[in-house]
C-alpha positions, 0 to 999 in steps of 0.5 A: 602294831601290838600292845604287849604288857608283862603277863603278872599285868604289871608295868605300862603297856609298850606299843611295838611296831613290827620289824622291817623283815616282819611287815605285812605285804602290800599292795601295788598301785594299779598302773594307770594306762594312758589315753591318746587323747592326753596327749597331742601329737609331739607328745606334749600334754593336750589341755584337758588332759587326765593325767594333768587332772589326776596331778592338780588334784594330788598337789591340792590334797598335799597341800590340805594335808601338809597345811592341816598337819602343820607343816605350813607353818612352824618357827619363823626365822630362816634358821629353820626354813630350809629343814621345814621345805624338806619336810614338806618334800619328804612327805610328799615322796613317803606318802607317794611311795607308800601308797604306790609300792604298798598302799594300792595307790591310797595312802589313808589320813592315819597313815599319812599323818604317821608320815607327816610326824616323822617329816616333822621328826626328820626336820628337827633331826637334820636341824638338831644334828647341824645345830650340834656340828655348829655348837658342839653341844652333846645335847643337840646330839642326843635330841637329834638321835632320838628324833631319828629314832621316832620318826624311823617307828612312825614311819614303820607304823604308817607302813605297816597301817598302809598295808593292812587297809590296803588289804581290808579294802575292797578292790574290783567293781562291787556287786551290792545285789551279789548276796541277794543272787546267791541265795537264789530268791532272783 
C-alpha cells in the first residue's frame, strides 16, 4: 500500500493497492502433524484431542471477531439475514485461506478486519444486486457495483498486509542470548 500524490503536492493523496500480479509472496502455514493419540483406534477423534482443541479455539476467536467487527448484529428483519449468514461465512474462509496460503498460519487483527469490511461489503453488494433484479431501480445497481469494487480493494490490501507481517515475523525458536554469544563475552 502506498500514498502517491502528484509531485507539484497538488491534489489529495490516493492510497493505491498493488495489482493482483504485483503482490508480495506469502508464507505458507506450516503443516501441522498429527499425533496417534488424537485419535482412537476407528479413526474417530479421541476426547482430549489437539486437533479438536486447536478447532474450539479458532471458532471462539471467529466469533469474538465476528461479534467485535459487527457482523453479529446489523438490520434486523429476515430481508437481509441470509446476506449477513454469508458475511460471517465469507469471513471466516478469507480469514482462514489467507493466513493459510499467505499469512504463515496467522492472519493478524488489521488484516482480519480488512476482511470483515469487504464481507460487510460483499453483503450489501449481493443484497443491492437482488434488490436491483427485484426492482429494477439503476441505483441499486450502481451501489451494488461500487460495494463490489471496494470489497475487491480491501480484500487486496489484507493480502497484501498478511504477507508483509508474515515476512517481518519471526519464525524458528528465538535464541534471546544469540547476540551475547556472538560477541564472544560467554
Amino acid at each position: 500500500m502506498a500514498d502517491r500524490q502528484r509531485r507539484d503536492g497538488a491534489g489529495r493523496p490516493r492510497i493505491s493497492i498493488l495489482t493482483a500480479d504485483r503482490m508480495p509472496v506469502g508464507v505458507l502455514a506450516p503443516a501441522e502433524a498429527e499425533r496417534s493419540a488424537d485419535r482412537r483406534p476407528g479413526g474417530t477423534f479421541a476426547p482430549g484431542n489437539g486437533i479438536a482443541s486447536r478447532g474450539g479455539k479458532a471458532k471462539a476467536a471467529h466469533r469474538r471477531l465476528t461479534r467485535m467487527l459487527g457482523l453479529a448484529q446489523g438490520p434486523t428483519g429476515q430481508a437481509f439475514a441470509p446476506y449477513k449468514r454469508q458475511a460471517a461465512e465469507l469471513l471466516d474462509a478469507m480469514v482462514t485461506e489467507l493466513a493459510r496460503t499467505v499469512g504463515g498460519g496467522e492472519c493478524g487483527v488489521i488484516p482480519s478486519s480488512m476482511l470483515a469490511t469487504a464481507a460487510q461489503q460483499k453483503a450489501w453488494q449481493a443484497y443491492f444486486s437482488d434488490l436491483f433484479l427485484a426492482t429494477g431501480e439503476a441505483e441499486h445497481a450502481e451501489r451494488a457495483a461500487r460495494l463490489g469494487d471496494q470489497s475487491r480493494q480491501n480484500q487486496l490490501a489484507a493480502y497484501e498486509l498478511c504477507a508483509k507481517q508474515a515476512k517481518a515475523l519471526p519464525r524458528g525458536p528465538v535464541d534471546p542470548l544469540a547476540a551475547f554469544r556472538d560477541r564472544g563475552d560467554a
